[in-house]
N, C-alpha and C positions, 0 to 999 in steps of 0.2 A: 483240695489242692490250693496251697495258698500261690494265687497265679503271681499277685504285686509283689508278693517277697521273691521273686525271682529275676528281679529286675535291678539291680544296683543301682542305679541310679535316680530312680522311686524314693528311694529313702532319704535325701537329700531335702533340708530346706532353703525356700526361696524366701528373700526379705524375712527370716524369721518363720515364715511360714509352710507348713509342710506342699511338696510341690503336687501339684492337681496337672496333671499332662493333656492337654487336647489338642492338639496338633497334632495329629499322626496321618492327619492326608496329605500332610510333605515331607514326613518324617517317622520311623516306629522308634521306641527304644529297644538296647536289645539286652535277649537275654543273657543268666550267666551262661551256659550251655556256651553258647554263642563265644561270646567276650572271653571264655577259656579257651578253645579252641584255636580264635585268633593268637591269644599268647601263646600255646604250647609249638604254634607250626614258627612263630617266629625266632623262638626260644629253642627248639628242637630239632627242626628238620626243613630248617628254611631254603629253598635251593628250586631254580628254573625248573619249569617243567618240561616233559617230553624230550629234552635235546641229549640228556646226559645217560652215563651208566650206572653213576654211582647210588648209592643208597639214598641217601639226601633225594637226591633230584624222584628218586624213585617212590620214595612213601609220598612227597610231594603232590607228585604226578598221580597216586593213586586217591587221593583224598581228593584231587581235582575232577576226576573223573565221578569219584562219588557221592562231588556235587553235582555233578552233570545228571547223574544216573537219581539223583535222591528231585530235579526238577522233574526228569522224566516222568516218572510216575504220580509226582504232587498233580502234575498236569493230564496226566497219561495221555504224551506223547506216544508214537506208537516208535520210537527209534531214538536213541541215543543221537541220533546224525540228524534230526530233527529239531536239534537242541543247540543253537548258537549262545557263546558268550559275550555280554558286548558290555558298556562301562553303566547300562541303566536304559528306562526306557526313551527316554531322550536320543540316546547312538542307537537304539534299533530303528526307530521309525525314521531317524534320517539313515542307515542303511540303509533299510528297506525301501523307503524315497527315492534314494541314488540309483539302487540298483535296478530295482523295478522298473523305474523308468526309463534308465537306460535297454532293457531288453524288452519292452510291452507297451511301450506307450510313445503315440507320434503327433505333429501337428494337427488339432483339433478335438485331441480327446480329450477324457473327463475322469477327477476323480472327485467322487462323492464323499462330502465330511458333515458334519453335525456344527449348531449355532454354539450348543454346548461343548464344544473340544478345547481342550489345552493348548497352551501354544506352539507344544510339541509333536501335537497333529496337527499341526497349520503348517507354520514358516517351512516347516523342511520340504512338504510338496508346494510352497509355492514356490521354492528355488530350483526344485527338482523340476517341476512343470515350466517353470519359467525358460527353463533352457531348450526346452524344445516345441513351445507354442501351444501346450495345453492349460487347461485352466482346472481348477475347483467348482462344486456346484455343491451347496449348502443345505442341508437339509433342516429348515425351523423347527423351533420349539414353541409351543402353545404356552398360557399362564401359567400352567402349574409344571412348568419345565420339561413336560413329556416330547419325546420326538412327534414330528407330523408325519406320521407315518403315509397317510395319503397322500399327500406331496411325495414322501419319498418312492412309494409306486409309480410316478408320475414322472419321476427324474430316469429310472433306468429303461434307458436306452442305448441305440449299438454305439454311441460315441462313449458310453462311459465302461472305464478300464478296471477300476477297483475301487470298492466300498471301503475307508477307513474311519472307523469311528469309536469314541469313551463304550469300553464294557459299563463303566460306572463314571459318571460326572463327576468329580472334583470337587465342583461348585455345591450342584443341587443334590447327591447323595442318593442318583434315582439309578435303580439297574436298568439300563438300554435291554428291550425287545432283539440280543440278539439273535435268538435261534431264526424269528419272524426275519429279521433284515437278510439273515443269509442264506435261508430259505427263499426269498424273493429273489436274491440276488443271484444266487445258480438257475433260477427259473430262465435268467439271460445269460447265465454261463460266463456270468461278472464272478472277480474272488473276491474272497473281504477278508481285511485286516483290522485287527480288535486292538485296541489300546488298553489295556489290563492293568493299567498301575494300581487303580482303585478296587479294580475288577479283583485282581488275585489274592488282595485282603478279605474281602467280603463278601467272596460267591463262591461255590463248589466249581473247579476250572475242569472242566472236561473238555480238551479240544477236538476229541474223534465223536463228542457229541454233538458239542457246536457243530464240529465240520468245518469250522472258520478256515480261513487258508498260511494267515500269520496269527500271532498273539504275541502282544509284548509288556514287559512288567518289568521295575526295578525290586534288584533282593532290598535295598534298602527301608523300604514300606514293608517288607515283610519280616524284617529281623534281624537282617545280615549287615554288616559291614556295608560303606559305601562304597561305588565305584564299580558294583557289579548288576549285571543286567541280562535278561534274557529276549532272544527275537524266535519263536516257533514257527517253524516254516515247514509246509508241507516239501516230502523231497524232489517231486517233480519240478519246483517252482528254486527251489535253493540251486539245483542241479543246473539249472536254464539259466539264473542270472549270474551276471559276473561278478568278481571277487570287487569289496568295498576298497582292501586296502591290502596293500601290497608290504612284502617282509617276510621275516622269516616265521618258520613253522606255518603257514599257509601256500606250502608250495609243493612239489613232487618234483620237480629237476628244472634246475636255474642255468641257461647259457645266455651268453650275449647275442642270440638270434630270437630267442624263442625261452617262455616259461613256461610249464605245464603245473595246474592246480593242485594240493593236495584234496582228497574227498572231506565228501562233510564227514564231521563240523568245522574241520581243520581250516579248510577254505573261507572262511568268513572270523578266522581268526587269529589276524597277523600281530607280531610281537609277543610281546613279553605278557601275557594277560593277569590280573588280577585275581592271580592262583588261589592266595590266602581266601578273599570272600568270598569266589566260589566256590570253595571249599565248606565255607560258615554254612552255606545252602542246605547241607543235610542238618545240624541241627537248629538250624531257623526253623526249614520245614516239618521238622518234627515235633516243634512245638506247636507252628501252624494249624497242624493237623488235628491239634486235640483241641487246640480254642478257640472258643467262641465270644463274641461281648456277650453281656447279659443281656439277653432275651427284653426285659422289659425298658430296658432305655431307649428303645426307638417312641413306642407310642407314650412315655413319660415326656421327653424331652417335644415330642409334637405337639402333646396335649400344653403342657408349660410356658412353651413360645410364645405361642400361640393365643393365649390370654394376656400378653404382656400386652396393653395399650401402648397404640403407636410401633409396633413392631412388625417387622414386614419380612417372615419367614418365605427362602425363596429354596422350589424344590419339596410342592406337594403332591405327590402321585395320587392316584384315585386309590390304587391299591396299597396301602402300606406295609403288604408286600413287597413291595418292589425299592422300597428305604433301605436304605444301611445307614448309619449312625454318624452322616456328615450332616452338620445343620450350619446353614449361611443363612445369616439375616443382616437390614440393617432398622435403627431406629431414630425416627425419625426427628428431629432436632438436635443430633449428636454423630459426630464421627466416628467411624467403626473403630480408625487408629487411636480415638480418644478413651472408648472404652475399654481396648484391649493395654491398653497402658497401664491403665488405674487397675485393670483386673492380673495385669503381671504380680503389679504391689501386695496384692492379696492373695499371690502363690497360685494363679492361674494362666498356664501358657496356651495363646491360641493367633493364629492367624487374621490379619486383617488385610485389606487390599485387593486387588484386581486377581489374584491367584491365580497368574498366569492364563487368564481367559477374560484377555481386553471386549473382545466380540460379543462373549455372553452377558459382561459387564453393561457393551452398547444395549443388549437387546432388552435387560433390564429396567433401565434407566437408570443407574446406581453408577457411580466412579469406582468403587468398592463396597464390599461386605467384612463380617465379622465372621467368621469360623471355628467353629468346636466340634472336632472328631474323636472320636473313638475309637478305642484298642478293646481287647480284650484283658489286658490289666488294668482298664479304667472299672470303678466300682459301681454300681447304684449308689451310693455315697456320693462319690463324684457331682454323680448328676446333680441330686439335693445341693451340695454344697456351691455347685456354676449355679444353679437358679435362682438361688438366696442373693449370691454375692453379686449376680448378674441385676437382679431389683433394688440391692443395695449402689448398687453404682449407678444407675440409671437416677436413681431419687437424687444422687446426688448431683448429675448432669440437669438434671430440672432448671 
């Protein structure tokens, strides 16, 4: 299967030069599957969902549904009503944040996050926490980016309310011990909620084997259109917290005394929602589902680094098992944003800067890193070709 020729925008040259894509832990390109789909619903049968009778609103509505219905299973959720839409992972875990808090959490308690989290498991509980006088307690990371997991046995106790932390780092490209973390963490009859953005690119997502109690991931790293997003919540825990946002189609009868909610998922889904890249969900995830990166680019790309003199690969698990194909480094006499410049020039997109993890940044020592991730339409070629051009730029920074 030719995977790259399925990508239209692959085929494009940069400066002359044909485009090498690695940046996809903030971004995937998407497929044509995808990019048709989008056009035919806007082109064909574009119209609100759920409010109307007419046909339009109706093929809409069900193609919305059979994104819902096409995450359920990529995830096996055990329920359609399990499956909230929100704008990406960023609006789930500050839902999640708002709501939670508001129904589970009071002056003095605690929610547990990781050195390695995003800034969108930070800030949103510490505004959430902040308004009613709880705090965060941080779980470190050792040299080679691992969680301290003894520490984290050590933190749960009865002040702490919910475990949230990276399925997959961002930064380091290491899969989190979650089955262990939430297995600990029902031991105290704490929930945990997983941050999946990285996680649902490059793990099998089982949430009735985790067991986890939320998961949250943007379609956009996965394939889809932007702007769409999913928050997985057990129904116990959706049913108990209050709605995030108020409007219409998230209601059951609206008077001026009194509103009663519509049920999940409806309840956590006011306005006009991002019908169309919901919709992209079924065949994003269907391409998902069959691909994989190539097997040998995690221990190429280790091995590679890793002899560079002066290079300071960060995010080495013991087990390289436990990698997926995000590699941050920096080297040393040269700025990350110097060399990812020079490396656009030569038809190479990638990431430099604090990536949105100022904190993990601190615990580093580093201001920023340099970033090369992979897809599954990136090649072994790829690889060859970043490591040549990567030592060709470096020679030249000397």
């Amino acid at each position: 299967m030719d995977i790259r020729g399925t990508f239209p925008i692959l085929e494009r040259m940069v400066y002359g030069k044909e485009l090498v894509y690695l940046d996809n832990a903030a971004t995937s390109q998407k497929p044509a599957s995808v990019l048709e789909l989008e056009d035919r619903m806007y082109r064909e049968f574009n119209a609100n969902i759920h409010r109307a009778v007419h046909l339009l609103s109706g093929e809409s509505t069900d193609l919305y549904e059979a994104g819902r219905e096409a995450v359920r299973a990529f995830i096996n959720a055990p329920s359609r009503e399990n499956v909230i839409f929100t704008s990406g992972t960023t609006n789930s875990i500050n839902l999640l944040a708002t709501c939670f808090t508001e129904r589970y959490i009071r002056k003095g308690d605690k929610v547990i996050v990781s050195q390695a989290e995003h800034h969108s498991n930070i800030v949103p509980w510490q505004i959430a926490l902040g308004k009613v006088g709880a705090s965060l307690e941080v779980i470190p990371v050792d040299d080679r980016g691992e969680l301290r997991m003894d520490i984290f046995y050590r933190m749960l106790d009865q002040h702490v309310k919910l475990v949230s932390v990276a399925h997959v780092s961002n930064v380091l490209g290491i899969v989190n011990p979650v089955e262990e973390i939430v297995a600990a963490a029902h031991s105290r009859n704490i929930p945990v909620a997983l941050d999946g953005a990285q996680g649902i690119v490059h793990s099998k997502v089982d949430v009735q084997a985790i067991d986890c109690e939320f998961y949250s991931f943007s379609g956009h790293k996965i394939y889809t259109p932007t702007g769409i997003g999913i928050l997985y919540g057990k129904k116990e825990y959706l049913d108990e917290m209050p709605p995030y946002m108020g409007g219409g189609d998230m209601i059951d009868k609206v008077t001026f005394e009194k509103t009663t909610y519509a049920p999940l998922p409806l309840k956590y889904e006011a306005g006009t929602q991002n019908y169309v890249a919901a919709a992209c969900f079924a065949p994003a995830l269907a391409y998902a589902s069959d691909a994989r990166v190539d097997e040998r680019i995690v221990p190429y790309m280790m091995e590679k680094l890793q002899q560079i003199e002066g290079l300071h690969l960060y995010g080495v698990p013991e087990n390289l098992e436990r990698k997926v194909p995000v590699f941050s480094f920096t080297v040393d006499g040269t700025h990350p944003s110097d060399i990812a410049q020079i490396l656009d020039k030569l038809g190479f997109a990638l990431r430099s800067g604090h990536v949105c993890a100022e904190p993990l940044m601190h615990r580093l020592g580093v201001p920023g890193i340099l970033r090369a991730s992979f897809a599954p339409y990136n090649t072994f070629e790829d690889c060859e070709k970043f490591i040549k051009a990567l030592g060709r730029v470096l020679d030249m920074l000397k």
